[in-house]
C-alpha positions, 0 to 999 in steps of 0.5 A, spaced: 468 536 468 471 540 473 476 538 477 476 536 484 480 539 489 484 533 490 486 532 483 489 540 482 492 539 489 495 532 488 497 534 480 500 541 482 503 541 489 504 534 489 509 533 483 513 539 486 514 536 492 515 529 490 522 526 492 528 523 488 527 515 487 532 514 493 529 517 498 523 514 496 526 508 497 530 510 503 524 513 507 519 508 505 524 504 509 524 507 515 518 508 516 516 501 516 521 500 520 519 504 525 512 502 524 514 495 526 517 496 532 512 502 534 508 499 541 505 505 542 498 504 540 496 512 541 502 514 537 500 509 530 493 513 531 496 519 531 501 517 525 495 515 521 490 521 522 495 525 522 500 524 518 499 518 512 491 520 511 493 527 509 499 524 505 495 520 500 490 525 500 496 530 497 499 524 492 491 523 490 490 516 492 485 517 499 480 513 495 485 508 493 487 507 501 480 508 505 478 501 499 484 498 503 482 500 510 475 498 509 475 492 504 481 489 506 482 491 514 475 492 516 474 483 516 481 483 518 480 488 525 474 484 526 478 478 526 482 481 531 479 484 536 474 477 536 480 473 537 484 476 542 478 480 546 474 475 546 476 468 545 484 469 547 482 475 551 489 476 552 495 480 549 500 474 547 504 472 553 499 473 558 494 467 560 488 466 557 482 470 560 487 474 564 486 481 561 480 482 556 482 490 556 490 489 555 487 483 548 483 488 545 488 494 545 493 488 542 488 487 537 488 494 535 495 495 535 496 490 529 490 492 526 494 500 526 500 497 524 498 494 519 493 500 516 500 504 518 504 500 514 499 499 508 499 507 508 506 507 506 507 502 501 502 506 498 505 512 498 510 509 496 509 506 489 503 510 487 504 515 486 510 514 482 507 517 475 507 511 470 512 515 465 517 515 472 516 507 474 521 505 469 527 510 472 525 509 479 525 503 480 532 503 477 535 508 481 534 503 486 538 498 483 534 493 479 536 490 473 535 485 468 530 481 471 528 484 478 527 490 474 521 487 469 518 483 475 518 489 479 515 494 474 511 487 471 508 488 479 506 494 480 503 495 473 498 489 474 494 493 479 490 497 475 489 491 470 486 486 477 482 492 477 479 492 471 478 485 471 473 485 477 469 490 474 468 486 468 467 481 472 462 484 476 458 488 471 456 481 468 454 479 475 449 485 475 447 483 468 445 477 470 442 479 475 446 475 481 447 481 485 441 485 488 443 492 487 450 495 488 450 497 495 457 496 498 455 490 503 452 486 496 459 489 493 463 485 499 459 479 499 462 478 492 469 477 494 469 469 494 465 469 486 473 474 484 478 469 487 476 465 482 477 468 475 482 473 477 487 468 479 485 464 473 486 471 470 493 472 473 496 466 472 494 466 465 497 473 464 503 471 467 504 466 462 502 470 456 507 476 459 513 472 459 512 469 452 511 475 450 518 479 455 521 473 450 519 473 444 521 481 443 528 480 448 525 485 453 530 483 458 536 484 453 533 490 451 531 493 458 540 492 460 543 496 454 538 502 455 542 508 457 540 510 466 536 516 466 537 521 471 534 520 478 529 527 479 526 529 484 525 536 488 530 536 493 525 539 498 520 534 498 526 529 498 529 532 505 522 532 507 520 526 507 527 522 509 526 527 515 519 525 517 520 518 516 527 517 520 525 522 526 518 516 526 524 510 526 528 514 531 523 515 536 520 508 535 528 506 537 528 510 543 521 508 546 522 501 545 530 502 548 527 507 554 521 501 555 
C-alpha cells in the first residue's frame, strides 16, 4: 500500500522534531492553563485551526481528533448552545432571557475550550511512541505505582477500541444495525457502555493479579532510568508556542 502524505509526514518530520518528555509535559501544561483562563472566543477558534489542527496532523493523529470532535463534542456543543441560547438564554451571571446572542457566545466558548483542551491532551500523550511510554512518563517523575497506572491507562485506548469493533461486528452480523452509515453508527453508543465497562472492570482486575504474580511493581522500581531524548529544537518550539499562549491569556485576563 502506498503511504499517505500524513503517515510520511508525521513518520519523518514529526519524530525529528519531537520534544524531550519534560517539555512535553511542561508545555502541555501550560497550554491547558492557558485555555482555562483564555476568554476570548475568536482567539480559541484561531488557536484550533490554526495551530492544533495542523499539530495533530503532523504527529498523525487528525483522524483520532476529528472522531473526538464529531462523536464526542458534536452531542455536547449542542447541548450547550440548547441550554444556554435557548432555555437559559443567558451567559452565567446575567438574568435568564436577558441576552440570548451573549448565552450562545458562552455556549461556544465551552464548547471551544473544551475541543482546545482535548486537542492538547491529545497531542500530548499520542503521540508518544509505544517504545517511549515507559521513559517518558518516568522522565516526569512517576514511579512504583503511578508509573504503571499511568502506563496501564494510556495503553488501554487502543484495547477500548478494539472491543467496540468487535462488539459492532456482531451487531452487524446479527443484523441489529441497518448499515454502517455514521448516524446508524452513533445510535449504537448506549448498546457500547454496557460491555466495555464490563470489559474494563474485568481487565482491571485480570491486570493487577497479573502486575502481582509477576512482581511488576518491583521490577519497574529497580529498572535503570533511561535518558530523556528528544530534539532540542522541537522542545524549544513547543515550550515557546504554548507558554506565549499561557502569557498572553495571563495578560488579557489582567488587562480585561
Amino acid at each position: 500500500m502506498k503511504p499517505s502524505f500524513e503517515m510520511v509526514f508525521s513518520g519523518v518530520q514529526m519524530r525529528r522534531y519531537e520534544p524531550s518528555p519534560r517539555a512535553r509535559g511542561a508545555a502541555a501544561a501550560a497550554a491547558i492553563v492557558g485555555t482555562l483562563i483564555s476568554n476570548d472566543l475568536h482567539l480559541l477558534l484561531l488557536a484550533w485551526l490554526g495551530i492544533l489542527l495542523p499539530l495533530t496532523i503532523a504527529g498523525g493523529i487528525a483522524r483520532q481528533h476529528m472522531k473526538f470532535v464529531t462523536v464526542f463534542l458534536g452531542p455536547v456543543t449542542a447541548a450547550l448552545l440548547l441550554v444556554w441560547g435557548w432555555m437559559v438564554a443567558a451567559p452565567p451571571g446575567m438574568p435568564v432571557g436577558s441576552s440570548p446572542e451573549e448565552g450562545l457566545s458562552f455556549g461556544c466558548m465551552v464548547a471551544l475550550r473544551l475541543t482546545v483542551l482535548g486537542g492538547v491532551i491529545q497531542l500530548c500523550f499520542l503521540t508518544i511512541s509505544p517504545e517511549q511510554l515507559i521513559a517518558t512518563v518516568r522522565c516526569w517523575g512517576l514511579r512504583g505505582e503511578g508509573l504503571v497506572i499511568v502506563a496501564g491507562t494510556l495503553a488501554l485506548g487502543p484495547e477500548l477500541r478494539l472491543r467496540s469493533d468487535q462488539v459492532l461486528t456482531a451487531r452487524y452480523a446479527r443484523g441489529l444495525v441497518p448499515n454502517r452509515s455514521f448516524s446508524n453508527r452513533l445510535r449504537q453508543l448506549p448498546f457500547l457502555l454496557r460491555p466495555l465497562l464490563a470489559w474494563v472492570l474485568r481487565s482491571a482486575i485480570q491486570r493487577s493479579e497479573i502486575w502481582h504474580q509477576r512482581g511488576l511493581l518491583a521490577r519497574l522500581q529497580t529498572l535503570p532510568v533511561e535518558p530523556c531524548a528528544g530534539s532540542s529544537t522541537g522542545s524549544a518550539f513547543f515550550v515557546f508556542l504554548a507558554f506565549s499562549w499561557l502569557v498572553y491569556n495571563i495578560a488579557t485576563r489582567v488587562s480585561g
